[in-house]
Every structure is written in C-alpha cells, then in structure tokens.
C-alpha positions in Angstrom: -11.9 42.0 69.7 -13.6 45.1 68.0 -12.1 47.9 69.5 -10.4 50.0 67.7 -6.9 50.8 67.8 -7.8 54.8 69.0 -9.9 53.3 72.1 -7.2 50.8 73.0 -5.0 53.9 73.1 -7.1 56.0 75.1 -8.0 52.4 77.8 -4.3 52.5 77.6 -4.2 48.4 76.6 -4.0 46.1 73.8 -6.5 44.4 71.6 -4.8 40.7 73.0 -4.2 42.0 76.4 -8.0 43.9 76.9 -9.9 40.1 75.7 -7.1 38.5 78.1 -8.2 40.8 81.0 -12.2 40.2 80.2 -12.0 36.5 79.5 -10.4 36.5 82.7 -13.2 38.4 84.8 -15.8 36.4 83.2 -14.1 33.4 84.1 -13.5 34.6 87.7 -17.2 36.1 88.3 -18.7 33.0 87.2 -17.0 30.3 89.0 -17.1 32.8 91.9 -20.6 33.6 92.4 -22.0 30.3 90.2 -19.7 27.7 90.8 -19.2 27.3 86.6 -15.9 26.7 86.5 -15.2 25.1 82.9 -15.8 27.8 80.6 -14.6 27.7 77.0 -13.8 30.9 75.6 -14.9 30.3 72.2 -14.2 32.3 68.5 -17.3 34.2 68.1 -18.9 32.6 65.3 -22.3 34.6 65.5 -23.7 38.5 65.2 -23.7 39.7 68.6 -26.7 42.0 67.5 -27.9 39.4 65.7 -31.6 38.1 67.3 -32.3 36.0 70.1 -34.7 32.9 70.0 -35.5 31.5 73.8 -32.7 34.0 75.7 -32.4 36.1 78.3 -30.7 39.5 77.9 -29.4 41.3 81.4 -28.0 45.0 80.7 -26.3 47.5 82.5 -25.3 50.4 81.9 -22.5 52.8 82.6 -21.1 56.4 82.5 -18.4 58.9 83.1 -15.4 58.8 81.3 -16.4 56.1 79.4 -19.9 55.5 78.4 -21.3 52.2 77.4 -23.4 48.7 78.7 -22.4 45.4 79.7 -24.6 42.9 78.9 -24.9 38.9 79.3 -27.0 36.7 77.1 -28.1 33.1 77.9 -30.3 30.5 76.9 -33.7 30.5 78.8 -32.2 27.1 80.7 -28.7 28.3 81.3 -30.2 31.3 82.9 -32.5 29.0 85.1 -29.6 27.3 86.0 -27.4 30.5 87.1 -30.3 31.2 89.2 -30.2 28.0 90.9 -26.7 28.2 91.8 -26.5 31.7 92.9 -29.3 31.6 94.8 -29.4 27.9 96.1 -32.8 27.2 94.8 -34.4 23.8 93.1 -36.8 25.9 91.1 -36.5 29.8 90.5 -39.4 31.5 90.1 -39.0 33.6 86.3 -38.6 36.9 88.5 -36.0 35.6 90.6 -34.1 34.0 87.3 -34.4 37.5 86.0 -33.0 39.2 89.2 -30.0 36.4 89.5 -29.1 37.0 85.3 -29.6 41.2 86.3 -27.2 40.8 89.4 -24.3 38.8 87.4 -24.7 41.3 84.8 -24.2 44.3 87.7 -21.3 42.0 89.0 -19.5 41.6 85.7 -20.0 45.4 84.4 -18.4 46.2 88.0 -15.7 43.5 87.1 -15.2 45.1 83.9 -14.6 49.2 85.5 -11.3 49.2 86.1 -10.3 48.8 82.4 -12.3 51.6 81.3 -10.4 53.8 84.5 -7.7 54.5 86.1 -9.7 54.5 89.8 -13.3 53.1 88.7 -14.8 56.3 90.5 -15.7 58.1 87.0 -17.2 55.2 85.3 -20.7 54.8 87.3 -23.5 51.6 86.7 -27.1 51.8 85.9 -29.5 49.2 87.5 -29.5 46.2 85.4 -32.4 46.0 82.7 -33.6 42.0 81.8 -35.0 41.4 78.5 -36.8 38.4 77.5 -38.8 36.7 75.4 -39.0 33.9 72.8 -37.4 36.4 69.6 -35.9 39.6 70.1 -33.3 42.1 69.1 -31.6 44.6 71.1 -30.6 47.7 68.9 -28.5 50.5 70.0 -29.6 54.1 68.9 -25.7 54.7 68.4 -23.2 53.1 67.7 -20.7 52.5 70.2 -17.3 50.2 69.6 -18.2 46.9 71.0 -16.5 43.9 72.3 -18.4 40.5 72.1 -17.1 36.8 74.0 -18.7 33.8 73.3 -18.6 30.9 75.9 -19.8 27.4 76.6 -20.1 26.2 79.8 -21.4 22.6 80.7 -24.9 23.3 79.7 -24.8 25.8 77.2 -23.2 28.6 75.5 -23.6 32.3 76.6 -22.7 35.8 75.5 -21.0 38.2 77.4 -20.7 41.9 75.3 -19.1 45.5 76.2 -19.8 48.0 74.3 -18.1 51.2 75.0 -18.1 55.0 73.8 -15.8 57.8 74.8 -17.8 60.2 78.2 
C-alpha cells in the first residue's frame, strides 16, 4: 500500500484495512464475472510503472471528489482467457479480448467507488481505454498516490493498480 497517511485520512480508512477492502473486490469481481476463483494476492515484487512486454493494459478513469484511474494489466494469454470466460467463446477475436479486459476494468473501477465516497455519486468513470502491444509504458503526466496488487491466478499473474488524487 502506497497511500499516504493524509489520503487514508481524507478516504477515512487504513493502509491494512483499504488493500483488505481491494483485494477483496478483485477477488469478488473476478470469480464473479470470470469464474477465477483461486487468486493469490501476492507482495508486489515489480514497478507498477515499470514496462510491459506481451500485456494488455485496460484503463478507466474517474472524477469528482477523487480523481484518479483504475487500471488492469495481464499477459496477452490471461487476457485471451478472461475473454473466453466472460464471454463464452472458444476463440475471441483481439477486439472482443480488448472489450472483455475494458469491461472488467469498468467493473472493478465501479467496485472500487465506494472507497473513494461516501455515496459513489461524486466519483464518476470514463470509458475504458485498452493499450496493447508487445513493449510499452504507461506514464502519468502527474503524479497521483497510487496503489498497486499483484495476483496469480491459475494461468498467470495480473496487475490490478488505483491511482488516486484529491478532486
């Protein structure tokens, strides 16, 4: 957990009990909607801006009190996979792998709302945003606080990150 202790005050939560609540959702939204349901929560042993080789990146973004992006990260085969469970298919096409990674992204960042406010109605989502490619870097023009969980599923491991800045 990254956050620091002025945010936690202002999310009105813990360091512990904020990763407790997140691991949780992620846990939930992927056995949920993909049927995943041994996920490791693992210590993050790598950069979270650090480049991606083979991956998938889905964004989305959010604003209002809190401004910030959710984002999920997964292997090029993991991400085929998701697709295939979510959307009961033998072979996704890349654009509907793409849309599937987007659309657990969306579901997660809305997972994610009700610890960044007291009602979820300030805190409003972009559309998600995929990023792809066989080496990449995603780079923030600032520098918000941010949050990353590591986890390996059956397959592979994936990233899920929340990045947040005071509205």
């Amino acid at each position: 957990m990254t956050f620091s202790a002025d945010l936690l005050t202002r999310l009105k939560t813990t360091g512990p009990a904020l990763e407790k609540s997140l691991i949780h959702e992620v846990k939930r939204v992927f056995t949920s909607f993909v049927g995943m349901d041994h996920l490791l929560h693992l210590p993050l042993s790598i950069d979270p801006a650090s480049n991606f080789t083979d991956c998938l990146s889905a964004l989305v973004g959010f604003a209002g009190t809190y401004n910030g992006v959710v984002s999920l990260h997964a292997s090029r085969p993991l991400a085929e996979s998701i697709a295939a469970q979510l959307l009961v298919s033998v072979e996704p096409s890349e654009e509907e792998v793409e849309d599937a990674l987007g659309e657990l992204a969306n579901i997660l960042a809305g997972a994610f709302k009700p610890y960044l406010s007291a009602n979820s109605l300030d805190v409003r989502l972009a559309t998600p945003s995929v990023v792809s490619g066989t080496k990449y870097v995603i780079h923030m023009t600032r520098k918000p606080e941010v949050t990353t969980l590591l986890f390996d599923s059956d397959e592979d491991w994936f990233m899920v990150a929340l990045a947040v800045e005071p509205g």
